[in-house]
VEXROFI-302815 format. One line per field, with one value per residue (C-alpha): residue number from 1; residue in one letter; x, z, y. Coordinates in steps of 0.25 Angstrom, whole numbers. Layout:
N
k: (NUM/...) .
r: (A/...) .
x: (X/...) .
z: (Z/...) .
y: (Y/...) .
# end
This chain:
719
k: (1/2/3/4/5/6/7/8/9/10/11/12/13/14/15/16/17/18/19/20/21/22/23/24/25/26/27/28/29/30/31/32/33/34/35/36/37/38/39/40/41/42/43/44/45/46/47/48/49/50/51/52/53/54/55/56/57/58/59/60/61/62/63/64/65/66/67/68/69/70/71/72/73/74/75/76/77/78/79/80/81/82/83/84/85/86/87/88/89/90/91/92/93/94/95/96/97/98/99/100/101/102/103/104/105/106/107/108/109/110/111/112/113/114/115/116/117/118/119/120/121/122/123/124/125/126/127/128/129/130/131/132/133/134/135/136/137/138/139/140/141/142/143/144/145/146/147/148/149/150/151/152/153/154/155/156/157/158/159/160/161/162/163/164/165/166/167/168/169/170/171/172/173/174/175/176/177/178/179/180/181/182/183/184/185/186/187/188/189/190/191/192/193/194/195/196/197/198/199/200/201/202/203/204/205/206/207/208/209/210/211/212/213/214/215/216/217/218/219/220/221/222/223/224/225/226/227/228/229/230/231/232/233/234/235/236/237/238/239/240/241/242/243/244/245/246/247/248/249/250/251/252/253/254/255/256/257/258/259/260/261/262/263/264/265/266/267/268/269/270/271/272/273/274/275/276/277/278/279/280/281/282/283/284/285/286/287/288/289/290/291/292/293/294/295/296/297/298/299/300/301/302/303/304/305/306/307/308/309/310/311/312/313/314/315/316/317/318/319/320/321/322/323/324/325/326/327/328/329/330/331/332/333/334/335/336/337/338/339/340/341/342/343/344/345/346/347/348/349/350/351/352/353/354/355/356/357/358/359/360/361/362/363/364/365/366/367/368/369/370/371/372/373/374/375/376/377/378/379/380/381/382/383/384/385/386/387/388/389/390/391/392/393/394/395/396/397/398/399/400/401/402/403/404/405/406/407/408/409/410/411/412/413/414/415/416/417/418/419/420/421/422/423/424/425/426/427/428/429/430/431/432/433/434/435/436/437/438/439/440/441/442/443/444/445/446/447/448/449/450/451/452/453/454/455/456/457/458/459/460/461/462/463/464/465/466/467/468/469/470/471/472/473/474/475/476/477/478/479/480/481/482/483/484/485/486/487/488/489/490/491/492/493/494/495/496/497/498/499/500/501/502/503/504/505/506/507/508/509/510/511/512/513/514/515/516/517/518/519/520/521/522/523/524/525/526/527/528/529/530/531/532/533/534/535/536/537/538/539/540/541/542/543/544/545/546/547/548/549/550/551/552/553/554/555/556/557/558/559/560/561/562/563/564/565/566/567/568/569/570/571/572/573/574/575/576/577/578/579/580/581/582/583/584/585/586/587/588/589/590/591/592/593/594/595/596/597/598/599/600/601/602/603/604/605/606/607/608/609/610/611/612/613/614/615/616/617/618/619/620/621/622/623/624/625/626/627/628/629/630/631/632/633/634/635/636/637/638/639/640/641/642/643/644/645/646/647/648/649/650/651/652/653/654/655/656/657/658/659/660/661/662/663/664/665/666/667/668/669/670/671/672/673/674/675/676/677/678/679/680/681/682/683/684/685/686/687/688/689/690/691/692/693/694/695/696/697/698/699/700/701/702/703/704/705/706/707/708/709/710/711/712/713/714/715/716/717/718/719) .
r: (X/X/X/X/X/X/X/X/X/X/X/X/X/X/X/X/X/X/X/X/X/X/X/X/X/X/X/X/X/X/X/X/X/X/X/X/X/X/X/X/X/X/X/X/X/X/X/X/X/X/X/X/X/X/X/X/X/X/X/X/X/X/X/X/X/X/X/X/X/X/X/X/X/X/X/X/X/X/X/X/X/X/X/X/X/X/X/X/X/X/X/X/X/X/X/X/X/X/X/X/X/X/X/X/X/X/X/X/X/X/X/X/X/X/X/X/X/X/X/X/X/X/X/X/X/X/X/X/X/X/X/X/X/X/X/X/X/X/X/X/X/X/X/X/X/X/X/X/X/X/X/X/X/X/X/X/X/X/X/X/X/X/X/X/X/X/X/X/X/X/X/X/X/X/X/X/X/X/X/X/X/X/X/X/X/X/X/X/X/X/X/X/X/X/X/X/X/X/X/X/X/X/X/X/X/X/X/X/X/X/X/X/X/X/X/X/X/X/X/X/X/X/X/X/X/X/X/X/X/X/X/X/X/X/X/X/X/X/X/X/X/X/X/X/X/X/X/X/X/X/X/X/X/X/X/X/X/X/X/X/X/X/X/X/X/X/X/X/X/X/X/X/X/X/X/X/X/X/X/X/X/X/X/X/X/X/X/X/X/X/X/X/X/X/X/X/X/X/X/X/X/X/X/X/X/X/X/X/X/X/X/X/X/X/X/X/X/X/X/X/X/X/X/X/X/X/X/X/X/X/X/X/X/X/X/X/X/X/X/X/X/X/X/X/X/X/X/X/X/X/X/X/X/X/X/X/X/X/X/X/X/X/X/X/X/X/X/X/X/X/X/X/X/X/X/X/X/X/X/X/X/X/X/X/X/X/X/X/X/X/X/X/X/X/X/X/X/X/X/X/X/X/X/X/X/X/X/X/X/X/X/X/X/X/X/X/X/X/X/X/X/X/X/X/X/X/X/X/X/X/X/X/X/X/X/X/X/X/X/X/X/X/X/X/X/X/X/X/X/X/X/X/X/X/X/X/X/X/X/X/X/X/X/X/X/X/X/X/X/X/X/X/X/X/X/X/X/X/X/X/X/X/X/X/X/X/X/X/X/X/X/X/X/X/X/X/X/X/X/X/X/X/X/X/X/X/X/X/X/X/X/X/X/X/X/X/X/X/X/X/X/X/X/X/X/X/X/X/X/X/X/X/X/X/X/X/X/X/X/X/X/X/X/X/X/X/X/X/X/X/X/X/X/X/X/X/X/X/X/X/X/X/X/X/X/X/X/X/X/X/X/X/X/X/X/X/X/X/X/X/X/X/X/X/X/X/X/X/X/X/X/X/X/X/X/X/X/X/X/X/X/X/X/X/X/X/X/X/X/X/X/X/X/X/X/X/X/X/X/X/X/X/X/X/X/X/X/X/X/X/X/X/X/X/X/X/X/X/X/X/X/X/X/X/X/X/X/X/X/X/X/X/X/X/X/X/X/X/X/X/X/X/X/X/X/X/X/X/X/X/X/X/X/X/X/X/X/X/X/X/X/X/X/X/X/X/X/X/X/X/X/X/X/X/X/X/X/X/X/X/X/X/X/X/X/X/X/X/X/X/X/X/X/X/X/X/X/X/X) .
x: (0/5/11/1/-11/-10/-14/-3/4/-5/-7/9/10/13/1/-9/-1/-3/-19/-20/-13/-20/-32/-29/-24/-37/-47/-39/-39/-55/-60/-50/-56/-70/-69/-66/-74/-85/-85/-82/-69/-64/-65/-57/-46/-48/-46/-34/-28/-31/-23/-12/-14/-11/4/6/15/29/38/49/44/48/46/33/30/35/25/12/16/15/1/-5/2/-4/-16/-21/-16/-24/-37/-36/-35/-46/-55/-54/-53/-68/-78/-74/-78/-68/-57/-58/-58/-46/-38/-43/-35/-23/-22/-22/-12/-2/-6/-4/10/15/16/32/37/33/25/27/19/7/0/2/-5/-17/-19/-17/-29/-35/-39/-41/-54/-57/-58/-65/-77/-79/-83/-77/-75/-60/-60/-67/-56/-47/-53/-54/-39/-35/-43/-37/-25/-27/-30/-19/-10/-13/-13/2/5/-1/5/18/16/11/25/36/29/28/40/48/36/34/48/46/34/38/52/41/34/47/51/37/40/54/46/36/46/55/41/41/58/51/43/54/57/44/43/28/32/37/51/47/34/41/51/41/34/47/52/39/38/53/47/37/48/58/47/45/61/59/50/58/72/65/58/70/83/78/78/84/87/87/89/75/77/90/82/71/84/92/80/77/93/92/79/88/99/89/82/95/98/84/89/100/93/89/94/90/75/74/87/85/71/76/88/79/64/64/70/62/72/65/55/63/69/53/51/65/62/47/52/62/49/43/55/56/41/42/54/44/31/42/43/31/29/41/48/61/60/66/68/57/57/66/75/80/71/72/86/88/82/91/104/99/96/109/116/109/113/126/127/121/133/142/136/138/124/122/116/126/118/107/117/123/110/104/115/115/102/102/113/104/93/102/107/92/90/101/97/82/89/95/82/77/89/88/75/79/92/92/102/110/109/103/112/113/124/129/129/123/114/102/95/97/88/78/65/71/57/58/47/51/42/52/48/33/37/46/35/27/27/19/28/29/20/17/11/3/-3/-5/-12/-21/-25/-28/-36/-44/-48/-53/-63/-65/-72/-78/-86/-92/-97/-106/-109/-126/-123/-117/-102/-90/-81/-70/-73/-70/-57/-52/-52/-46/-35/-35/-36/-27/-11/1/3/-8/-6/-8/-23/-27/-24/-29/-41/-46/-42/-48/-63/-62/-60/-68/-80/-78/-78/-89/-97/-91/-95/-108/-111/-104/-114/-127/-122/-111/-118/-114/-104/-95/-93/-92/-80/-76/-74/-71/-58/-54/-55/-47/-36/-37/-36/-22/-18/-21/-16/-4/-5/-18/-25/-38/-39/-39/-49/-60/-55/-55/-68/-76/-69/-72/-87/-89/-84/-93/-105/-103/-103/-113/-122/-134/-127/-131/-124/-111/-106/-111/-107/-92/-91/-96/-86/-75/-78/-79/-65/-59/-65/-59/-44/-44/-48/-36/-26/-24/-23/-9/-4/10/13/24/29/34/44/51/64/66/64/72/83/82/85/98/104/101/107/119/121/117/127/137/135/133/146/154/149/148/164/166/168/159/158/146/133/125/127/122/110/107/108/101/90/88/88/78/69/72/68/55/52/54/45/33/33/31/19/13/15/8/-4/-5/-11/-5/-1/6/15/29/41/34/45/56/53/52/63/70/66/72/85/89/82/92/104/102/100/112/120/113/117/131/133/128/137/148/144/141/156/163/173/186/180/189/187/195/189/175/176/182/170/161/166/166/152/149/154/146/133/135/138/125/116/121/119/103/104/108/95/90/99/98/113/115/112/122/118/118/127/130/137/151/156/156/168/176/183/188/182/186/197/205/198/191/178/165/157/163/151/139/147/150/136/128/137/134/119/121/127/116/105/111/111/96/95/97/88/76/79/81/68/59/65/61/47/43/50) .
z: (0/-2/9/6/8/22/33/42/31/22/29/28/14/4/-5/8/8/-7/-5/8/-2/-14/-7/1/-10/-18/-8/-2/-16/-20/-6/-8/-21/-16/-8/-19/-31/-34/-34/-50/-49/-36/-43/-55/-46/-40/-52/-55/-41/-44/-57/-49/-39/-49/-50/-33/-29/-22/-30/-27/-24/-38/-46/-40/-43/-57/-58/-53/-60/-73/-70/-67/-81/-89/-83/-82/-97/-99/-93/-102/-113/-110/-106/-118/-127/-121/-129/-142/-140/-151/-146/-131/-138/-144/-133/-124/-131/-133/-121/-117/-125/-119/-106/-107/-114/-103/-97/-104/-93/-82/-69/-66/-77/-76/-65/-74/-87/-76/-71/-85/-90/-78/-82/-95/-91/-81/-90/-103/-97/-95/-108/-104/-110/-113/-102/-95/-99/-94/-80/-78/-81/-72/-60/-62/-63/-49/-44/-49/-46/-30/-30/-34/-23/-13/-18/-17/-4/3/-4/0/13/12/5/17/20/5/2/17/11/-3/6/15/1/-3/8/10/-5/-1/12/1/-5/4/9/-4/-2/10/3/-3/9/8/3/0/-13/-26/-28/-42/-38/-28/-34/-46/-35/-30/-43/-45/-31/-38/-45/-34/-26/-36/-38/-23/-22/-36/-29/-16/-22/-31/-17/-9/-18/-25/-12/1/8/24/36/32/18/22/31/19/10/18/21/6/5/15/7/-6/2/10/-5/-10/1/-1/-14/-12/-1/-14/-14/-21/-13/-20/-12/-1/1/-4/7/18/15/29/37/44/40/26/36/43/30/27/40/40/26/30/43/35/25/39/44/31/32/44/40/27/38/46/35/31/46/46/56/59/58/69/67/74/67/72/64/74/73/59/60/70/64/51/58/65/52/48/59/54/40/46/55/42/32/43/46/31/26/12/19/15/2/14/22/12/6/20/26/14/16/31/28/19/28/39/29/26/41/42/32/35/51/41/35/48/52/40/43/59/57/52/43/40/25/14/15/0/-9/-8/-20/-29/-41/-36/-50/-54/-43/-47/-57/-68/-75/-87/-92/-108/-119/-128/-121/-123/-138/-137/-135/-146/-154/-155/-149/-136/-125/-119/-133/-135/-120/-123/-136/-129/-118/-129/-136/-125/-120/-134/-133/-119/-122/-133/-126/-116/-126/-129/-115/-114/-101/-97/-95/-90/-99/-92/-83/-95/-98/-84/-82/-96/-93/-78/-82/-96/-93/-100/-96/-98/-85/-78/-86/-82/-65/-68/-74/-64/-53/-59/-64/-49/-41/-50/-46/-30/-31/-36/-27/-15/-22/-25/-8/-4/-13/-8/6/10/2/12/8/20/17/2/5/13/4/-7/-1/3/-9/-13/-4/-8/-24/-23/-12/-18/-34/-33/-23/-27/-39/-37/-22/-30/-42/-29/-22/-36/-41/-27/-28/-42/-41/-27/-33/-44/-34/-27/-39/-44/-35/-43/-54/-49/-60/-58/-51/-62/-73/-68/-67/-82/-86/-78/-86/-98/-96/-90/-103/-112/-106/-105/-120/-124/-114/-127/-137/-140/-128/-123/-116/-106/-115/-124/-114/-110/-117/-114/-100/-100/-108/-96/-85/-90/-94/-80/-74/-81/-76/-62/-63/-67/-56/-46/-47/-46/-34/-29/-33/-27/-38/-34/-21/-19/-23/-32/-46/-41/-34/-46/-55/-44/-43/-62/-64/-52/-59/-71/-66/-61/-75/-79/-67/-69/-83/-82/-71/-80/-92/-84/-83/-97/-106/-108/-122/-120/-107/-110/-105/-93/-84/-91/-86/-72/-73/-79/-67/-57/-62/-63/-50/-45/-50/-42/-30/-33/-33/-21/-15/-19/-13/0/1/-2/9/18/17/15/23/17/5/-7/-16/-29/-30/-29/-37/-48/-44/-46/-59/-65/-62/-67/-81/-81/-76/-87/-98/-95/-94/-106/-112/-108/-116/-128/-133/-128/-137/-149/-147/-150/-137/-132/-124/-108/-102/-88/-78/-75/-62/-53/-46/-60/-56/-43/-33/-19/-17/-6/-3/11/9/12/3/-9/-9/-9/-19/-30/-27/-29/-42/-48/-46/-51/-64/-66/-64/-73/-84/-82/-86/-99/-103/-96/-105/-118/-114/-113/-128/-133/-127/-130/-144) .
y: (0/14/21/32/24/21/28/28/36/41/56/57/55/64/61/65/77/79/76/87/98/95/95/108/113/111/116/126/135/131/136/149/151/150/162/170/164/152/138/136/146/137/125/130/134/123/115/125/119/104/105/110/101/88/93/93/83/79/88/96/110/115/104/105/118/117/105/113/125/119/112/127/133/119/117/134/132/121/126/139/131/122/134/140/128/124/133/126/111/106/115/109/95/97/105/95/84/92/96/81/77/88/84/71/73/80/65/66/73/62/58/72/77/67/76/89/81/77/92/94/86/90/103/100/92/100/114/107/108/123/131/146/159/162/174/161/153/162/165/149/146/158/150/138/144/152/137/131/141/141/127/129/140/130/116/124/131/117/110/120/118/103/102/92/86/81/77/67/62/59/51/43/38/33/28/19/14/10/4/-5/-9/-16/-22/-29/-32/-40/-50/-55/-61/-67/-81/-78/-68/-72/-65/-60/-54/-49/-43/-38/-30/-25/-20/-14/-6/1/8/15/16/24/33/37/39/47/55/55/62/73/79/76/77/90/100/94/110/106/96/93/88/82/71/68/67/59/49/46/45/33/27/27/22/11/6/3/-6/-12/-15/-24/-31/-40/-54/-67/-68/-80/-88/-82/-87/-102/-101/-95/-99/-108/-97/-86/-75/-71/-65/-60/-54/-50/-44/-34/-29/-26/-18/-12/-6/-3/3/12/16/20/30/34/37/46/54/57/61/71/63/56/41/32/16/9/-5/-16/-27/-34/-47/-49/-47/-55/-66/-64/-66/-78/-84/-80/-86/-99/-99/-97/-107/-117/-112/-115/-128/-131/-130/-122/-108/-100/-94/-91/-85/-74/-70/-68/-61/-51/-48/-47/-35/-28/-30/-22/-12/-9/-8/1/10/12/16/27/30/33/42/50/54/58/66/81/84/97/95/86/72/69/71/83/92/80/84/77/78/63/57/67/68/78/82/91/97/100/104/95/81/82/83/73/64/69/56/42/34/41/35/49/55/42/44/61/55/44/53/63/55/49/61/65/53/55/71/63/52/64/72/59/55/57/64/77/72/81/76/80/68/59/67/68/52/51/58/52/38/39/37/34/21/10/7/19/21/8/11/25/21/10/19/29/23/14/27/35/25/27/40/41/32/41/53/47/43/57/64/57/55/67/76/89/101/98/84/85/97/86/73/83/88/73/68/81/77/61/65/69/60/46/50/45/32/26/35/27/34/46/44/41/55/64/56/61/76/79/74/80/95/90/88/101/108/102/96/92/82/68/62/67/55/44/52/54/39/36/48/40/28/35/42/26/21/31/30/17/16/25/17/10/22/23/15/16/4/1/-9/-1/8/-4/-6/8/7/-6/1/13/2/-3/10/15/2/2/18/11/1/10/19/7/0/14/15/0/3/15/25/37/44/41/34/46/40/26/33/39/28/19/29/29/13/12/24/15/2/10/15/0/-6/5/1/-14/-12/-2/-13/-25/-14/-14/-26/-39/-38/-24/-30/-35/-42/-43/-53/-47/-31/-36/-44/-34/-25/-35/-37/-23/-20/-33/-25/-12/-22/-28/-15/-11/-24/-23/-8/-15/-26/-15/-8/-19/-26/-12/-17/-23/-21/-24/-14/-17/-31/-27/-15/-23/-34/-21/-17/-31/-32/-18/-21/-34/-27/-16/-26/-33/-20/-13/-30/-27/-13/-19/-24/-9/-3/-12/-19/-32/-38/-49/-62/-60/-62/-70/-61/-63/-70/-58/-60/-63/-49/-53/-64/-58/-70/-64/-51/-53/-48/-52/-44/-52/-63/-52/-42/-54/-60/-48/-44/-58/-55/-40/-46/-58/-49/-38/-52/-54/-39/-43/-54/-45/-34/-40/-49/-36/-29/-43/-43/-28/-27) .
# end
């Protein structure tokens, strides 16, 4: 369950917060404009603020403002044009799809975009319906305008204000992902659960995951001022820190279950890793409560009983008996367990101490970990051609909204078609997908609204409690978008017909009609989900070709510093920080695939194999720069550096192998990894991190081999 979703935490979240402004925002400007002017003007500046509203999220204060800023200039342009377009019924038609198609191919520049295309069509539908004067037209746009540009001063004024409290909250939702997904870490341990399910729902978590720490370093790594900052930096500095060592906590499940299926310390493994998500949660619920976090969980038990079945396994290799396999896989994991352990103590830490200064690197240029949007006339006309997915989507959208105005001017009854147009453009995505989630939500929340609009109607049909429900599904609209839209489509459905209902109060079809125009606009999108689809199939070998160019810039940087060669780790945190968003791209778009229909999904196995093995080689290196750590002591350097480099030219071989059917190349046959100790096998050097460091460079190198046959298998299977 999302973190936002329960209680306990739910009020703390930054997605309440976002309800409670909107909602503030909303009402606050109506009510002010009431005492100057009637109820018609208030609701176009109302409407004015709603558009602006769309565009108020997380963001760094300029980013932000940038952001709402170009909603007011587009959407006040928008409602002029609309205004005056509306006397001249084919006129309004025809702006109405053009306007649509722009909209929608603002899309190019991101996730960032897709709220302004929505405040976009927004107002659109919302202003076709009024046939206006141009001094009219004018006097109309200059309200919304007023609307719109308030809602700005407030949303900024509450975000400077806020501006601490948003980055700690946007931290505590990374650090409950973080916490989810070591829960699914734990059931590994669980004889009960397939391993490759498992890891399948492992892989796919990554990519929520990446997308919260995203959101976590544009806040925090943009502007970190004061002692205040430098506690919100340092923690998520400790969570990348701590993900990594949850990373190379991975070993072969699969042996370890064989060696230790009768033994009660798997649950005990279970147990410490779901303590360790507890322990993690609780740093993330100290956050969002603006307080130090202090340790409350002990390991003792668990750990305990670890080194107990250690001591066994010992006795058992001693005594002759073939545990030693047992015995090295379960010690290594019992050190990373306690390196865990160790580091979530720091997590705590670095949420109690002030600091003087932000404890990062100093003077770095912090722009690589961040989102670099550019908004450029050039990459909209870039696009301007058939084969690209976001013209083929502006197009679809375009044309359904064109048979959507067509359908309501048939309908026998006296349709807003607005109401068609609005769930169009609602329901109707870039992805497959994403229409079908949008549409189920939207038709099922659509329905319940509609029933509790109906009973608060003929049950609750009093001013004060009306005001009431309105102004609390105000704040629920904004607050459940983004974690569970159908919770949303319930909340906007009961606060447009309610506003409906005041206004006029003597429609009692308004209900029944809104739900046959909410099929109507379903049906219509769902039709055109097939026009000039795009489907995910399609942008495979692009993204696969992404991955391994990343991983091959991330082993570069990888085994410079496994061999010392930089001063510190930046580089590898950068390129650690690209294949992950990489991986995620890949990941996001095998799930969108498996939503689409059978005959458009391809290569299945192999994309979520694919998947694994490259997420297996960043556990490795995590793996490796933990052993290095661990047995730093009399550590030979010459021998394992030249052990690192050997493997590194192997690695690269192999990779840039797996490029070569990308590129066109002739592709070789794959190769077995070399022996991994060929370069040197320790003989003579006394040190006992030789095993692990060979061990984990042998699975580095096979699994890099397996690389190979997963990508040319999905080329094959989509070409």
């Amino acid at each position: 369950m999302h973190y936002a979703l329960n209680l306990r935490t739910f009020f703390y979240s930054h997605y309440f917060y976002l309800g409670l402004r909107f909602a503030a925002g909303l009402v606050g400007v109506t009510l002010v404009t009431l005492q100057f002017a009637g109820m018609a003007t208030a609701m176009t500046v109302c409407v004015g603020a709603l558009c602006t509203a769309l565009m108020d999220m997380p963001s760094p204060l300029r980013h932000k403002f940038n952001e709402m800023s170009a909603s007011v200039l587009l959407c006040g342009a928008v409602t002029l044009l609309i205004s005056l377009c509306a006397p001249v019924h084919w006129l309004l038609m025809a702006m109405l799809v053009a306007v649509s198609f722009l909209a929608c191919m603002m899309v190019v520049y991101g996730k960032k975009s897709m709220p302004l295309q929505l405040a976009t069509l927004f107002i659109m539908t919302m202003s076709m319906e009024h046939e206006m004067t141009v001094r009219q037209s004018f006097i109309h746009t200059g309200l919304f305008t007023l609307g719109a540009v308030a809602y700005l001063a407030y949303a900024m004024g509450i975000s400077w204000i806020l501006r601490h409290r948003i980055k700690q909250q946007v931290l505590a939702e990374a650090l409950f992902e973080l916490a989810a997904y070591i829960d699914i870490k734990a059931d590994f341990y669980d004889t009960r659960y397939n391993l490759t399910e498992q890891f399948n729902k492992l892989v796919r978590h990554q990519s929520l995951l990446a997308d919260r720490q995203q959101a976590s370093r544009d806040l925090i790594l943009r502007s970190h001022q004061n002692s205040k900052d430098a506690i919100v930096v340092q923690t998520h500095v400790c969570m990348l820190d701590l993900y990594e060592l949850v990373l190379s906590t991975h070993t072969d499940y699969a042996q370890l279950r064989a060696h230790l299926a009768d033994s009660p310390v798997l649950k005990s493994l279970h147990d410490l890793a779901y303590k360790a998500a507890r322990d993690i949660e609780s740093v993330a619920y100290d956050v969002t409560r603006k307080l130090a976090s202090y340790p409350e969980i002990s390991y003792e038990p668990e750990l305990a009983a670890i080194e107990a079945e250690l001591a066994a396994l010992q006795r058992r290799v001693d005594e002759g008996k073939p545990a030693q396999e047992a015995l090295a896989v379960l010690r290594a994991q019992r050190n990373k367990v306690r390196a865990i352990i160790k580091m979530i103590a720091e997590l705590h830490q670095a949420s109690q101490k002030v600091y003087d200064s932000t404890p990062f690197w100093v003077d770095a240029d912090m722009g690589p970990f961040l989102s670099q949007q550019k908004y450029e006339l050039r990459m909209i006309l870039s696009h301007l051609r058939f084969d690209s997915p976001i013209f083929r989507f502006s197009l679809r959208v375009a044309m359904a909204i064109s048979v959507g105005l067509a359908v309501a001017s048939w309908l026998p009854y006296a349709a807003h078609s607005y109401w068609i147009v609005l769930t169009i453009v609602i329901i109707l995505k870039p992805s497959f997908s994403m229409t079908k989630q949008r549409r189920s939500d939207r038709i099922v929340g659509t329905i319940i609204g509609c029933v509790i609009t109906a009973l608060i109607i003929k049950y609750l049909n009093y001013p004060a409690a009306i005001l009431g429900l309105l102004i609390l599904s105000t704040v629920a609209t904004p607050t459940f978008i983004y974690v569970r839209y159908r919770y949303a489509a319930i909340a906007v459905s009961i606060m447009i017909l309610l506003q409906m209902h005041l206004l006029a109060p003597g429609n009692h079809d308004l209900i029944v009609e809104r739900l046959i125009d909410t099929f109507i606009g379903a049906a219509v999108a769902t039709a055109f989900s097939f026009v000039l689809a795009s489907w995910e199939y399609q942008s495979l070998p692009r993204l696969i070709r992404d991955v391994l160019e990343v991983n091959l810039r991330y082993m570069q940087a990888s085994f410079d510093l496994l061999q010392g060669k930089g001063k510190d780790d930046f580089a590898y945190r950068i390129e650690r920080k690209r294949l992950m968003d990489s991986l995620a791209a890949l990941s996001s778009a095998l799930v969108r695939m498996l939503d689409e229909p059978a005959r458009k999904q391809r290569a299945v196995e192999d994309i979520n194999l694919f998947i694994v093995q490259n997420y297996l080689l960043v556990a490795h290196v995590a793996a490796l720069r933990a052993i290095l750590r661990r047995h730093v002591k009399e550590l030979p350097t010459a021998p394992v550096n030249a052990l690192l480099r050997e493997s590194h030219e192997q690695v690269v071989r192999t990779l840039a192998q797996a490029l070569a059917p990308q590129s066109g190349a002739a592709a070789q046959p794959a190769t077995a990894p070399t022996t991994a100790a060929s370069a040197t096998d320790g003989a003579g050097v006394p040190w006992s991190g030789w095993p692990l460091v060979q061990r984990r460079i042998r699975l580095l190198q096979a699994d890099a081999v397996k690389i190979i046959v997963h990508s040319e298998a999905i080329v094959r299977d989509v070409a």
